[in-house]
VMD Tcl script that draws the C-alpha trace (Angstrom):
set ca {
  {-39.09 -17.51 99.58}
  {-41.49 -18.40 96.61}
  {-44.65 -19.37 96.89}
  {-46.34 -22.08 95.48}
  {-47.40 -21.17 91.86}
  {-50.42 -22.47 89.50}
  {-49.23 -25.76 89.08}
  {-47.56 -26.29 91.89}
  {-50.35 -25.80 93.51}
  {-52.27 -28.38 91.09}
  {-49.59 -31.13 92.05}
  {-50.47 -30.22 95.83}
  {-53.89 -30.59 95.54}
  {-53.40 -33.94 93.57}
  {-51.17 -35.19 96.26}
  {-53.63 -34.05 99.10}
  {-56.46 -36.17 97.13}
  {-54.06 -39.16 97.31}
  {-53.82 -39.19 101.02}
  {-57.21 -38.83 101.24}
  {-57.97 -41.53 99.27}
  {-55.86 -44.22 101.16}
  {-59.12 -45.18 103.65}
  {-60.08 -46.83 99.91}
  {-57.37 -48.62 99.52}
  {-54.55 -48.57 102.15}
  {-53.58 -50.85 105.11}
  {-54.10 -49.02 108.90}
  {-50.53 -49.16 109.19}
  {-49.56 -47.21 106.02}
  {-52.37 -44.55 106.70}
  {-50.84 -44.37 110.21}
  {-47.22 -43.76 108.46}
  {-49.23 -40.94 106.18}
  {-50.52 -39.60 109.30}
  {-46.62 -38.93 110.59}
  {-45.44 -37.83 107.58}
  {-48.15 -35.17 107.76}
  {-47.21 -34.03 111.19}
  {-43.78 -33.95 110.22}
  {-44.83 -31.65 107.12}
  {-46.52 -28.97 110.07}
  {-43.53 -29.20 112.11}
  {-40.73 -28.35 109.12}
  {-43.48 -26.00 107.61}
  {-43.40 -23.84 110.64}
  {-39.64 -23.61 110.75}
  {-40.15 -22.78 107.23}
  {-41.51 -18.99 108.60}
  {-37.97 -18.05 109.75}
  {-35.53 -20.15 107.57}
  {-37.26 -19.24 104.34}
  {-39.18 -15.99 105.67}
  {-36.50 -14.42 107.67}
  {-33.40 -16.52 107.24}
  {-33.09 -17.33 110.73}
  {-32.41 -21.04 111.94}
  {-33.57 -22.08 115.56}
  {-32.72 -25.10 117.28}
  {-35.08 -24.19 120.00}
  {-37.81 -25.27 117.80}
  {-38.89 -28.16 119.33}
  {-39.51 -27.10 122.33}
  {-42.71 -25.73 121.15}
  {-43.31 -28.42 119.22}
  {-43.08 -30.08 122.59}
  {-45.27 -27.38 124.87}
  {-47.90 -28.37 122.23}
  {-48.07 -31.97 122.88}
  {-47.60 -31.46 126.60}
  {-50.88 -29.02 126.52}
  {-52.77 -32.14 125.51}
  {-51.38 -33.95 128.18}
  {-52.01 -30.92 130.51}
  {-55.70 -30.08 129.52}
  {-56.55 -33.37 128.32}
  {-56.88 -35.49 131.70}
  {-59.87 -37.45 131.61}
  {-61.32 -35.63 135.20}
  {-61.43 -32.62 132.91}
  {-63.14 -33.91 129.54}
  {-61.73 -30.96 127.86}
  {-62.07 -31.29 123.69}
  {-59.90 -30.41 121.14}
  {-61.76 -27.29 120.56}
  {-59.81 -25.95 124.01}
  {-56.54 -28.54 124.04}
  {-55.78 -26.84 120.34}
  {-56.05 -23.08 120.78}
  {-54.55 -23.44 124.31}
  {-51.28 -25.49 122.40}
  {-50.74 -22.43 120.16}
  {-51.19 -20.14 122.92}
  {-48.36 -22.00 124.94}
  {-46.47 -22.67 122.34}
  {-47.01 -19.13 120.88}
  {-46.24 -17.35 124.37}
  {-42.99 -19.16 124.87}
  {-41.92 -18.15 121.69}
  {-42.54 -15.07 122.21}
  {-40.76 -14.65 125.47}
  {-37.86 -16.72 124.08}
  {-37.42 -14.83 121.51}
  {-37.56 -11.76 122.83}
  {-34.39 -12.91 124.31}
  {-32.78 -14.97 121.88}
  {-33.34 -12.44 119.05}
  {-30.65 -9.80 121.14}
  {-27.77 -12.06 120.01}
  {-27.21 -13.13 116.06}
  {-26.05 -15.50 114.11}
  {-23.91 -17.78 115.74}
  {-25.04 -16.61 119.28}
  {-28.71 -16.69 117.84}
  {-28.03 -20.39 117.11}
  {-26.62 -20.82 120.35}
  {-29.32 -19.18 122.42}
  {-31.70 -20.90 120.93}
  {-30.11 -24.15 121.62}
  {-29.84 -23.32 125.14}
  {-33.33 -22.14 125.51}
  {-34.18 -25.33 123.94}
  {-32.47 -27.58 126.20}
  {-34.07 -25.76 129.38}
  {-37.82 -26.70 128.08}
  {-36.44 -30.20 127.17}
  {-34.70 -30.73 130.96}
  {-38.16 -29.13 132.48}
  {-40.16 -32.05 131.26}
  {-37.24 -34.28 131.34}
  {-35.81 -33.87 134.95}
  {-39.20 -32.82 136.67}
  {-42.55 -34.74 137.74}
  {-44.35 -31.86 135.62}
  {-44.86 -33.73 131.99}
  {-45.51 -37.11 133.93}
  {-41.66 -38.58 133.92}
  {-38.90 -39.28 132.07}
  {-39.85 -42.10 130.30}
  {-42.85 -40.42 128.67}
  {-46.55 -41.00 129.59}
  {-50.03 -42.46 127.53}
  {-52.58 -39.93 127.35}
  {-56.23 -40.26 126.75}
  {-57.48 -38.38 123.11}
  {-59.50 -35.44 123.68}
  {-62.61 -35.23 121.97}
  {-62.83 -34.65 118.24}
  {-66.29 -34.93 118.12}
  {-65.92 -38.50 116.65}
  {-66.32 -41.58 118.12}
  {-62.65 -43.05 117.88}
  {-62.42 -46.81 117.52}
  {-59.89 -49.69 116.74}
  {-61.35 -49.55 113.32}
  {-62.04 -45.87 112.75}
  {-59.17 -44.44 114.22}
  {-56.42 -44.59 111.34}
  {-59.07 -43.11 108.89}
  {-60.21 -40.10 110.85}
  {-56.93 -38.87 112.34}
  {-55.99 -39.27 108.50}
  {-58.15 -37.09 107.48}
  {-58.01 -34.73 110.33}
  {-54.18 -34.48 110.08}
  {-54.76 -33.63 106.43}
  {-57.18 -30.91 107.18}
  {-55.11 -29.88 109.40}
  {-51.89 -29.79 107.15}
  {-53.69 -27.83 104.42}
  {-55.35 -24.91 106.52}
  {-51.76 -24.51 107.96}
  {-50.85 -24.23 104.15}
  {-53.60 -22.07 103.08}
  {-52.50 -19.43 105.76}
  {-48.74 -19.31 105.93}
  {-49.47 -19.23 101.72}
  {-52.19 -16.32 102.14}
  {-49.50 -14.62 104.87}
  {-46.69 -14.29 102.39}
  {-48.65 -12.64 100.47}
  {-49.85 -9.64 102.80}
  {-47.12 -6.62 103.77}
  {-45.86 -8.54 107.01}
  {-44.96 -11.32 104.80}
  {-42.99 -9.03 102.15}
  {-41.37 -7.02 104.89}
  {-40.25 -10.79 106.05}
  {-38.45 -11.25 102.72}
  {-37.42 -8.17 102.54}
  {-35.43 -8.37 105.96}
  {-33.78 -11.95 104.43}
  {-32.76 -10.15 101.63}
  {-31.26 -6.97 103.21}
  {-31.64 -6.68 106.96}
  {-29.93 -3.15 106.87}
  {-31.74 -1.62 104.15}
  {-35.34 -2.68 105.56}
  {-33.86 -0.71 109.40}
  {-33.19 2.01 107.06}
  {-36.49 2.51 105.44}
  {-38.08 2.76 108.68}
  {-39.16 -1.00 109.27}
  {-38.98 -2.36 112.90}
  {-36.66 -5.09 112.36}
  {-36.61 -6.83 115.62}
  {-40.36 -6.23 116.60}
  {-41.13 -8.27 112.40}
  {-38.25 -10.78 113.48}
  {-40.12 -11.61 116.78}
  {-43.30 -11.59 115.04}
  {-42.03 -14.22 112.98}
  {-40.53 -15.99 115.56}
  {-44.21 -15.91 117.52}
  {-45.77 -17.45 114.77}
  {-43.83 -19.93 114.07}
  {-43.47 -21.21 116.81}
  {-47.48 -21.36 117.71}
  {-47.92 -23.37 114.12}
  {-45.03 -25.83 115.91}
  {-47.22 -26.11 119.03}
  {-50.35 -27.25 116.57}
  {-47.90 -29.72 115.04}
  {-46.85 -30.94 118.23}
  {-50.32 -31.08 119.64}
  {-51.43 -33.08 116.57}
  {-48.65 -35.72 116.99}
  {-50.31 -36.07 120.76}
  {-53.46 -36.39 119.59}
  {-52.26 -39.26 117.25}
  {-50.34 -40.82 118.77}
  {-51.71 -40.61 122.67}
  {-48.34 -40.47 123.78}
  {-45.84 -37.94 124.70}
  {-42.75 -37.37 126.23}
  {-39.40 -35.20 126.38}
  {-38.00 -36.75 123.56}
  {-40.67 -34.65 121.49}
  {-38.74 -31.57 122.91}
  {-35.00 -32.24 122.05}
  {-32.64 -30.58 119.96}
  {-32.44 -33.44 117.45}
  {-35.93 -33.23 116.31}
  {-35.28 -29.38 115.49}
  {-32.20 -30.80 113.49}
  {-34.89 -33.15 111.98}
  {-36.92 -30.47 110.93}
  {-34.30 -28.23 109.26}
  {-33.51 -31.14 107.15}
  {-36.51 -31.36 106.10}
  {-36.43 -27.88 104.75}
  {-33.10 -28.05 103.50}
  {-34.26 -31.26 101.94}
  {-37.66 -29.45 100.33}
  {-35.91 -26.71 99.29}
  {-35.67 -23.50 102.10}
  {-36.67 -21.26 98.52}
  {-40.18 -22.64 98.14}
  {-43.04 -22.75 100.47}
  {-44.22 -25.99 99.75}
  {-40.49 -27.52 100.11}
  {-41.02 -28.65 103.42}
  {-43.98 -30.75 102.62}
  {-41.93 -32.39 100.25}
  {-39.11 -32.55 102.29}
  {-41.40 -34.45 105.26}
  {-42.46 -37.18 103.15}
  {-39.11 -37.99 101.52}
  {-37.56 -38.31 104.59}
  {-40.46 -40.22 105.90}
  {-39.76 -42.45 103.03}
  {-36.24 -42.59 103.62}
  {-36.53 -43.53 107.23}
  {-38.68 -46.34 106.82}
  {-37.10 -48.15 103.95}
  {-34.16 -47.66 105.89}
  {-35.79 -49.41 108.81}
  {-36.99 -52.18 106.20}
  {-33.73 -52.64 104.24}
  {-31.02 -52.65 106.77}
  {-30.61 -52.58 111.09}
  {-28.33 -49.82 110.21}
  {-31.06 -47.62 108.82}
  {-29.31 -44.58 109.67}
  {-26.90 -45.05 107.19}
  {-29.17 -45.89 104.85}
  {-30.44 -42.18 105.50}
  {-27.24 -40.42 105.82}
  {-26.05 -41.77 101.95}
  {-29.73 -40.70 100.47}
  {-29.51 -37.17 102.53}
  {-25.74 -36.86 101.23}
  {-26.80 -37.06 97.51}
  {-30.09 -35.18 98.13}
  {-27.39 -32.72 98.93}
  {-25.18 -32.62 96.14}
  {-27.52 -33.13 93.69}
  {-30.33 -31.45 94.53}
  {-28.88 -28.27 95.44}
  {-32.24 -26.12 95.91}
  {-34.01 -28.94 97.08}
  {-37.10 -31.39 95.82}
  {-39.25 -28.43 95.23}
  {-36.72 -27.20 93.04}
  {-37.34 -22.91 93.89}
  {-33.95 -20.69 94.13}
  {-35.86 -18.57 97.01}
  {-35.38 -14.41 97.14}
}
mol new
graphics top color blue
foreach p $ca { graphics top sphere $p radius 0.5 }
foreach p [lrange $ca 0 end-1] q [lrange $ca 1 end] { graphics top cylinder $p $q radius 0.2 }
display resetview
């Protein structure tokens, strides 16, 4: 996986400036569509640590995307006034623990049975909250915002969880870019490129696997906890296999060889979906012809990197 270089970089930072200019000159409802297409960018940038860092695809994914917007709902009850300064590190820890158990047993098996565990595991978390009383029904449930430290109101509220999701998004950047770049991250790529060579040279595969698998997993749980947040809603939906189908698309539509692919890959399909929406009722098609020719013709994805 490459990382993002000078000018890459300068086109990110141009982009980010964008966004955070809309409160100038965009609607509520368009800086509320920025604000999704930012949480999508988290979610797809976490799977990003083990498709591009380890070359391992999960479809147990959202489920901590899930645990993280569940911890809101969990530690965010109004009797408990608890701010985002606790609902946030307690979301990665979740998130971040269940990975770490679930991968300690889903990492046993490979390839196709690694795909399959997952998807199993996945499934469990999504029926937990799904077919139990525990994540308030079926049907979902309206939660009440923690505390940012901000007075939310009708007319405030698109601008700051903007901004916040932005902030966010970038120190999510800033550290999976800075982690890349330290031994762990190297011994990542190094176990994508030859899993056999890196066991030979004395590397623990399976303990740098399940590291990988730890973190991403807590950066899904701040995704998922930021999509509560801004949305004050959640429910099991946020926790099926689909929306880790969503998220590999969005890093195969990035580009799995660049870091900054999935970012790319979050907005376009953000785009996609809601001209889709505004074209056609059968939006979906819409979607599947754009994704096709994404496909075929952009065969290392929007960002354009080969990977290593």
């Amino acid at each position: 996986m490459t990382l993002t270089g000078a000018r890459g970089n300068l086109m990110l930072a141009l982009g980010a400036l964008a966004v955070a200019s809309m409160p100038l000159w965009a609607t509520p409802y368009h800086m509320q569509l920025a604000s999704t297409a930012l949480i999508a960018a988290m979610f797809a940038l976490s799977l990003q640590v083990l498709v591009g860092g380890v070359g391992l695809v999960s479809l147990a994914h959202a489920g901590f995307y899930g645990l993280g917007a569940y911890s809101v709902y969990l530690l965010g009850l109004p009797k408990l006034g608890l701010s985002v300064a606790v609902t946030l590190p307690a979301a990665i820890l979740l998130s971040g623990g269940a990975a770490l158990a679930i991968g300690a047993l889903a990492l046993r098996t490979k390839g196709f049975f690694f795909l399959m565990a997952t998807l199993a595991f996945g499934q469990m978390l999504f029926f937990l909250f799904h077919d139990t009383p525990l994540g308030g029904g079926a049907d979902g449930v309206f939660i009440q915002r923690p505390p940012i430290g901000i007075t939310l109101s009708r007319g405030n509220r698109p601008t700051v969880l903007l901004l916040v999701n932005l902030g966010t998004l970038t120190a999510m950047y800033a550290a999976l870019w800075w982690l890349m770049r330290t031994l762990f991250g190297r011994a990542l790529l190094g176990i994508k490129a030859n899993e056999h060579r890196m066991a030979a040279m004395g590397h623990d595969v399976q303990g740098l696997k399940l590291a990988a698998f730890t973190v991403a997993g807590a950066l899904a749980g701040v995704a998922g906890h930021m999509a509560a947040l801004t949305d004050a809603f959640v429910s099991p939906e946020l926790l099926g296999w689909h929306r880790s189908a969503e998220a590999l698309l969005m890093v195969l539509l990035g580009g799995i060889g660049a870091l900054h692919g999935p970012i790319l890959g979050a907005f376009a399909l953000t785009l996609v979906q809601e001209a889709g929406q505004m074209l056609t009722e059968r939006q979906r098609l819409v979607e599947g012809g754009v994704i096709l020719a994404a496909v075929l013709l952009l065969r290392h994805g929007l960002a354009g990197g080969r990977g290593r």
